[in-house]
N, C-alpha and C positions, 0 to 999 in steps of 0.2 A: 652549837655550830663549831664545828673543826674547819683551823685555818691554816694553810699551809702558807711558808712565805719563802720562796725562791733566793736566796741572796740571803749574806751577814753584810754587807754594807751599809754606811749610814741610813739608807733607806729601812732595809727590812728591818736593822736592830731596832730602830727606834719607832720604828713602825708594831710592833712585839712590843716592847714597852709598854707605848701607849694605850693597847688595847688590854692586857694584862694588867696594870695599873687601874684603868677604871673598869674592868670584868677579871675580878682575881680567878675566878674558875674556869674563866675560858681557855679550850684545846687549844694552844698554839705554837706551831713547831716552825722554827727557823732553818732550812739547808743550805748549806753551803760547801761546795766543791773545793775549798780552799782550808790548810790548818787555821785554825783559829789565832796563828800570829803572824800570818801570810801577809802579806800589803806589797802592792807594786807601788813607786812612785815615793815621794818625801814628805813635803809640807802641803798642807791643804790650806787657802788663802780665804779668806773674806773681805768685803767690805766692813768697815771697822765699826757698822752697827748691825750687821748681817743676822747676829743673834739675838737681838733686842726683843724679836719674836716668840722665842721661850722663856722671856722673861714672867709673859704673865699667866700662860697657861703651867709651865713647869719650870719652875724658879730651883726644885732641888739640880736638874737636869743643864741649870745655865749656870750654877754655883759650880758643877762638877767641870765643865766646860772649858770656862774662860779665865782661872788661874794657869790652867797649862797652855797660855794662848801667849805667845809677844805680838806685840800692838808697833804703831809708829803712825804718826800723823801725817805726813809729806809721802810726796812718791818722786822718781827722779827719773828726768829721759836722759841719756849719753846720746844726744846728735854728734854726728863723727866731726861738726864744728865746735858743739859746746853743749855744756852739761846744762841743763834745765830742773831746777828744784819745783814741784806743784807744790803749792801749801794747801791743809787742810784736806786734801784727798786720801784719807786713813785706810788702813786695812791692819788685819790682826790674820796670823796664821797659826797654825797647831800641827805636828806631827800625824800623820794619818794614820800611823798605826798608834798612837797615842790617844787619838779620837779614837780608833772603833774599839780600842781598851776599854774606854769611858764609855760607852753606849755597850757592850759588852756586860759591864759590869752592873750596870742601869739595867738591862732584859735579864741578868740573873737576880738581880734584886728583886726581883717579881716571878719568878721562877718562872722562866720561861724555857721553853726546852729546844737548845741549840746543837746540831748536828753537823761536825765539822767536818772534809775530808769524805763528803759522800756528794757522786754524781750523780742526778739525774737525767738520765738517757733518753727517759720517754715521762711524757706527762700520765701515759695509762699506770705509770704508779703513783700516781698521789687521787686513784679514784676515789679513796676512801675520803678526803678533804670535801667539804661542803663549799668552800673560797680557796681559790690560791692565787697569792698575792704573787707577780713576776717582779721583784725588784732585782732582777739579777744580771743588769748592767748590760750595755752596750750588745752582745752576742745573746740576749735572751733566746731560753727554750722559748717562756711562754711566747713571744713574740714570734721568732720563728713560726712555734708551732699553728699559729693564726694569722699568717700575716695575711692572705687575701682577707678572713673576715676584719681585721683589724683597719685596714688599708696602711698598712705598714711600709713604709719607706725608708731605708739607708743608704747617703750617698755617702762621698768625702768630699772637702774640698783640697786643693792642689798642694797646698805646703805639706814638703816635710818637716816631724821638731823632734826631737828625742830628747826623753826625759831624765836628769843627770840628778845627782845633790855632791854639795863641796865644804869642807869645813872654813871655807873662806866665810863670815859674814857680813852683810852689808844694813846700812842703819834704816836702809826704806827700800819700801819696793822699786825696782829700779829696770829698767828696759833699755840695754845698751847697744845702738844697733853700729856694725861695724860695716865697711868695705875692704873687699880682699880682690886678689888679682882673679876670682872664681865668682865675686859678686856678692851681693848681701845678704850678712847673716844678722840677726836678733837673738839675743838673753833678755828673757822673762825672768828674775831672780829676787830671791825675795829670804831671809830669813824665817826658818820654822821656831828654831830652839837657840837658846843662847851662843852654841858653838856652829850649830849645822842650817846651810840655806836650800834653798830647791833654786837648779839654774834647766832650766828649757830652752835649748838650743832648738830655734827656725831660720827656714833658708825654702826659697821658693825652688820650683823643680827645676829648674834649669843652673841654676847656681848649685843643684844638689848634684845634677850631670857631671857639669864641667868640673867640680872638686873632686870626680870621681868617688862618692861616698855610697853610691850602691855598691860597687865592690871590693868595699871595702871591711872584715867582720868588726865586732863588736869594740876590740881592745884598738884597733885601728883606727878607729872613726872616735872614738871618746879622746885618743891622742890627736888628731885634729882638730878637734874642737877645743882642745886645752892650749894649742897655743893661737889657734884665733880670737879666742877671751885669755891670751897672756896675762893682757895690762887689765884686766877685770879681775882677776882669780889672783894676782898675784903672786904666781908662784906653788898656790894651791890644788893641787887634783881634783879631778873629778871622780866624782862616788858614784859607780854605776850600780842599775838593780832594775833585770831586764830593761834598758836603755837603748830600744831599738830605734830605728826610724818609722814614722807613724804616721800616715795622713787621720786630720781630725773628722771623725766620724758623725755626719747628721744623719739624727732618728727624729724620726714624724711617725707618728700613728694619726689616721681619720678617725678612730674611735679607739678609745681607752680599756675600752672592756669586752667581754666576749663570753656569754653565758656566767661557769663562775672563775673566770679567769678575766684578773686585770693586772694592769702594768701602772707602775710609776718609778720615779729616778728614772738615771740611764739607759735603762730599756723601755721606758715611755720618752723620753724626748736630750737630748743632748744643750746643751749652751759650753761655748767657746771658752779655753780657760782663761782665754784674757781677759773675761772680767769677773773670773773669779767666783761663779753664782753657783756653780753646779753641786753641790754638795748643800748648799743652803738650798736648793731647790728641791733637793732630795729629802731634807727633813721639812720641810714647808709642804711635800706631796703626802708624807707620813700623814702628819698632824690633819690634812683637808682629809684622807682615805678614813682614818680613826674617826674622826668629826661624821663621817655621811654613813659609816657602818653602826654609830650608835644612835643617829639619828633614827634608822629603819633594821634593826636587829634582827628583826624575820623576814625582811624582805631584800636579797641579795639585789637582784637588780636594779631598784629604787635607789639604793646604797649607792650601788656603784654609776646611774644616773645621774646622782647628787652629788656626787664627789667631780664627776668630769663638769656639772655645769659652773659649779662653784669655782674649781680650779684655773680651768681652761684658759679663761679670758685675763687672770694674771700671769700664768705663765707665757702665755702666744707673746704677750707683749714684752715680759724679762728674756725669754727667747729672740725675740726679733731684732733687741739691741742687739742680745750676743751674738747674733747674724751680721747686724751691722759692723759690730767689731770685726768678725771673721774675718769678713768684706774687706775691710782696711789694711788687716796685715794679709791678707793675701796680695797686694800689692805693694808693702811695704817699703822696697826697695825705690820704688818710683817715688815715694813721700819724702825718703829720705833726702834727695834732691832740690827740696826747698829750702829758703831760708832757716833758722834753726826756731824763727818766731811763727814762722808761718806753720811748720811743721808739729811744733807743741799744739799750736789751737788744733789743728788736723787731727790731731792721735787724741787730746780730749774732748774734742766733740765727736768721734769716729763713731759712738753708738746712737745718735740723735737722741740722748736725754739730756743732755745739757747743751745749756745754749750761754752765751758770755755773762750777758744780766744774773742767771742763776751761776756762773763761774764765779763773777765780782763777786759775790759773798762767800761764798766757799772759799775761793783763792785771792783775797784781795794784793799779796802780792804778786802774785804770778800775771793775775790783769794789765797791773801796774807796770811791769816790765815788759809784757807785751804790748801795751799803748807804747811805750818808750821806746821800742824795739820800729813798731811801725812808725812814728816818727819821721 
């Protein structure tokens, strides 16, 4: 069986991996439109046991991993009345080109054969492939190429954010939402690397109007963003690297696969980066696509049956919180207008996975101050 896999992103590398790793003979060739040290964007975040999952199937692949990760137990809201510490709400982040170095180097360990800086125009050249895998993000050919069979859908929703990095660091993930005489903006920011953090600047469409930041180009609009996060940055610039304005993009497919063509990561389904999943979703779609192709090795569509029954019903529902988030900051601004107690519980229950009972123990002082707060 010859497998073609669309995309070097977290998805297809380690999706190449895995299949190579336990069928060292198998044809498997990875494309990618991009050099091999290409990366849009900075720090890639997780929830701070997001990896625990590769623990037990592929322990050398979570040893390579999570030394190049900084960690921090707390996350912090900036209400423009007062600053808010969450305890026990962790997250760990990695460098993204630093990650797909590390999976990179994992699909050469296995000799897998990766083709960088080559576009595929038309699926009619990969006829030779008996599978090809679409993980190739957001703008898929494969997807594209089938979206009535697929029942494929992509909308956006309404914010704009653009994505920055600053050698400013901060000790937790932290979300600092300001008011300007233009309206309300938010920073997503987080430290990747000891020196350098990821800051995402959002601002709803009308705030993004009146600031006049559509006509405004690139170097323009990253200096307005540097001094509405003055007292944030410190002093510090902003790192731009393609830093456009972006509404976040939802992908839904009705069905996952299409003859021998299927999709996962990005070009099968999107989550919100505010909570941070999408990239752990993407090696979680690996590990289930690997798991249902060796289940059924001569039987393509069984395989890829298997993969979308197994999968589905965990991701619908990691999805549908990161909907639920979506939801929340797309109205942000109006949240911000509450107390700074009322406002904290509002932003950490905004996905409906946690509810206070499950908070008191994760956060027993953050409870504690919010009992005190309501008072």
């Amino acid at each position: 069986m010859r497998i073609a896999i669309l995309g070097a992103g977290p998805a297809g590398l380690y999706l190449s991996f895995l299949i190579k790793r336990r069928v060292p003979n198998a044809d498997v060739t990875v494309i990618e439109q991009n050099p091999a040290d290409a990366t849009f964007g900075f720090g890639v975040v997780f929830s701070d046991r997001a990896l625990e999952f590769l623990r037990e199937d592929d322990e050398e692949t979570y040893a390579a991993i999570v030394p190049a990760m900084v960690s921090w137990r707390d996350m912090t809201l900036n209400h423009p009345a007062e600053r808010i510490v969450i305890d026990g709400i962790g997250f760990a982040a990695i460098e993204r080109l630093k990650l797909l170095q590390l999976l990179q180097a994992r699909a050469a360990s296995v000799n897998v054969t990766a083709i960088y800086g080559c576009t595929a125009k038309s699926l009619d050249e990969l006829d030779e492939f008996d599978v090809v895998v679409g993980a190739d993000g957001v703008n898929s050919l494969v997807r594209r190429a089938f979206a009535n069979e697929l029942g494929a859908t992509v909308g956006a929703l309404t914010n704009r954010f653009a994505w920055f990095g600053t050698s400013q660091v901060f000790d937790t993930l932290t979300q600092t939402f300001v008011d300007t005489e233009w309206g309300a903006f938010n920073a997503h920011h987080y430290r990747y690397a000891p020196d350098r953090s990821t800051f995402i600047v959002e601002t709803c469409t009308d705030t993004f109007a009146r600031a006049g930041l559509a006509a405004m180009g690139p170097a323009e609009s990253q200096v307005f963003c540097e001094k509405v996060f003055a007292a944030t940055l410190d002093g510090e610039p902003l790192i731009a690297n393609n830093s456009i304005w972006r509404q976040f993009p939802l992908v839904h497919n009705a069905r996952w696969s299409y003859g021998k063509y299927v999709l996962m990561g990005d070009a099968l389904h999107t989550a919100h980066f505010s909570i941070g999943s999408g990239t752990r979703l993407a090696l979680e779609d690996a590990i289930a696509l690997d798991k249902a192709l060796a289940a059924h090795p001569k039987d393509v569509p069984s395989a890829f049956a298997a993969y979308e029954a197994a999968r589905r019903p965990v991701l619908e529902k990691l999805v549908g919180g990161a909907n639920d988030s979506a939801t929340w900051y797309e109205h942000f601004g109006e949240h911000m207008k509450l107390k700074p107690a009322d406002f904290a519980m509002s932003y950490i229950t905004r996905s409906g996975r946690i509810d206070i009972e499950r908070l008191r123990k994760l956060s027993p002082r953050f409870v504690d101050w919010y009992e005190a707060a309501k008072l």
